[in-house]
C-alpha positions in Angstrom: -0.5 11.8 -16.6 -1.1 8.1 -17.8 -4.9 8.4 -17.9 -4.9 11.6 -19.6 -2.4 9.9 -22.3 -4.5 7.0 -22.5 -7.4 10.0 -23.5 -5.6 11.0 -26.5 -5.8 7.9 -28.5 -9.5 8.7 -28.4 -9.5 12.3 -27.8 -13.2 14.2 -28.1 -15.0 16.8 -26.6 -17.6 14.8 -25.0 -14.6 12.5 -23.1 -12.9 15.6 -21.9 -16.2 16.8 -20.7 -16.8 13.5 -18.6 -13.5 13.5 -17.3 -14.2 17.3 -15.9 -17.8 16.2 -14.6 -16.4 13.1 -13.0 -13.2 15.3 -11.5 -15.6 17.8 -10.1 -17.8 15.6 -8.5 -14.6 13.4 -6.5 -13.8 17.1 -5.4 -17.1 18.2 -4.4 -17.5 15.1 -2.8 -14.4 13.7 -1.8 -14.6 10.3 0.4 -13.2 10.0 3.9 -9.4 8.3 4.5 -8.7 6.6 8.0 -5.4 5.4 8.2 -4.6 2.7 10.2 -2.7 2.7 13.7 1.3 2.0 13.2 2.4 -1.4 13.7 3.9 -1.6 17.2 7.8 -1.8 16.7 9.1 -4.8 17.8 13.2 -3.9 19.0 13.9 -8.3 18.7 12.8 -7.6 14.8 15.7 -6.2 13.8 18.3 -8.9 15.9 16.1 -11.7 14.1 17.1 -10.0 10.8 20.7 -9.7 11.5 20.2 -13.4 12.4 18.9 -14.1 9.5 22.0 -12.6 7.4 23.9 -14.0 9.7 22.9 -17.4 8.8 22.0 -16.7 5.3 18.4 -18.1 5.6 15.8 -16.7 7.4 13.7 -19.9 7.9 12.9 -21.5 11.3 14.4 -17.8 13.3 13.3 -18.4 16.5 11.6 -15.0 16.6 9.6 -15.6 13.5 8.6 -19.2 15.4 7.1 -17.5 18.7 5.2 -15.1 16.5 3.9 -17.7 14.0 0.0 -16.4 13.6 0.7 -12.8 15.0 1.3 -11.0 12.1 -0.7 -10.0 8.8 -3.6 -10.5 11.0 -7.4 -8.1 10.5 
């Protein structure tokens, strides 16, 4: 809805016309999605966050210390 606002400031036939080219090509020849594996649940993640409420700080948990350079890894 945005992008087809953002056409009306400059509204023409020959806009409209790319827009439909472009649109028919993405679904003619749509590209392939793999979604990732889900993150293994980790059941101390949620007592570390209760911890952390707990204390009212959330630095230096012990669980976030054994797992330093575990997470938010490719």
């Amino acid at each position: 809805m945005f992008g087809f606002s953002a056409q009306l400031n400059d509204f023409s036939i020959e806009n409209m016309e790319r827009q439909v080219a472009m649109y028919r090509d993405i679904m003619g020849n749509p590209v392939p999605v793999e979604l990732p594996e889900p993150a293994e649940y980790d059941p101390e993640g949620m007592e570390a966050i209760f911890e952390g409420f707990d204390r009212g700080d959330f630095r230096a948990l012990n669980h976030t210390l054994k797992h330093i350079g575990q997470s938010f890894t490719c």
